[in-house]
Every structure is written in C-alpha cells, then in structure tokens.
C-alpha positions, 0 to 999 in steps of 0.5 A: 050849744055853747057861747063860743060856738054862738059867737063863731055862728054869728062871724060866718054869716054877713050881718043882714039886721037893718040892712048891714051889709047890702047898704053898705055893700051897694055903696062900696060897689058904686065907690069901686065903680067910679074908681074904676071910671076916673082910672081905667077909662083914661088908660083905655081911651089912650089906647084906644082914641077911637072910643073916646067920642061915645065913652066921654060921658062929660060933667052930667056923668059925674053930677048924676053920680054925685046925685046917687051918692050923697042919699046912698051913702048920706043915708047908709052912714046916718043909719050905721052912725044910729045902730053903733054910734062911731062918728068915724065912719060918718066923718070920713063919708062926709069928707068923702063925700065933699072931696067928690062934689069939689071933683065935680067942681073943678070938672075937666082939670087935673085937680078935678080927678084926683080930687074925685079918686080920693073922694072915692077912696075916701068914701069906700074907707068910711062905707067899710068902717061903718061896716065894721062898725056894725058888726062889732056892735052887734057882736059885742051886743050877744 
C-alpha cells in the first residue's frame, strides 16, 4: 500500500489517539446543548406559558452547567493544546469559557443570555478548532 492511500485511510476514520474526538466531541455536544437551552426554550415557553413553572430551571441550571463546563473543556483544550501546541484553540475556550461565567453573572438580564450564547458558540468554535487541530497534527505526524 502506498502513502497516498495511507493518508486517505487516516482521513476516513475519526481520530481516536488520547481521545481525539470523543472529548472533544462531548464538548461540542454540551455547547449545542446549552445553545439549544438559552434559544429554543424562550421561544417554547412563549407558546406554551403553561410549561413555564416546571422548565424554569433558574440560576443552579446554569452554575451546575458552568460546574461541567470548565473541567470538561479546561481540561479537553489543555490536553489538545499538549498534543498540537495551537494556542487558538485554548484562547478561544477560555474566552468562551469567561463569556458563560459572566452570562451566569448577570442571570435573569438580557445581557445575561446573550453573553451565555456567545460563550456557548464561542466555546463549540474553540472545541471544533482544537479538533481540527489534532488532526492536522496527527497527519502532518505520518
């Protein structure tokens, strides 16, 4: 087999070496998430006011959230910044990461959700960077 099918080999498959895209890939999922969370149930409780006492979660939503965040992706951008070196992606998390603890700051404001979406969005950005990332390490490493 020669190199270029090597090479072809390694783009179909998903990295998995020190846990390349499931880490990365829980992360993503949990930023979707809460994106899904500070847009969609706004619009569906406005259409439906009767589910708005049991689906207000409050502020220990948010701060539980925040609680899973920061290890989940402190840890998953500390480990990608350790494999490839980019400091991109680690920047962007920590921005993001600060942009959702200032959300969860100003709770219950508008300034509030959408400094949470853009912590959020900021945060999948740097999680999808840091996955790219690891890949073009890994394939400039064959």
């Amino acid at each position: 087999m020669d190199s270029r099918t090597d090479a072809n080999a390694v783009m179909a498959r998903p990295i998995a070496r020190n846990g390349g895209l499931g880490w990365d890939g829980l992360a993503i999922s949990a930023s979707t998430l809460c994106l899904f969370h500070c847009l969609a149930l706004p619009v569906l409780i406005a259409f439906l006011p009767s589910i708005a006492e049991w689906a207000d979660m409050g502020e220990t939503f948010h701060i539980a959230m925040l609680a899973i965040a920061f290890p989940l992706s402190g840890l998953t951008l500390w480990r990608g910044w350790r494999r490839h070196g980019g400091m991109r992606p680690l920047l962007l998390g920590f921005a993001g990461l600060g942009l959702l603890l200032f959300g969860v700051m100003f709770e219950g404001e508008r300034i509030g959700t959408l400094l949470t979406v853009a912590g959020g969005i900021t945060l999948a950005a740097a999680h999808l960077a840091n996955l790219r990332a690891a890949r073009l390490s890994y394939l400039t490493s064959l």
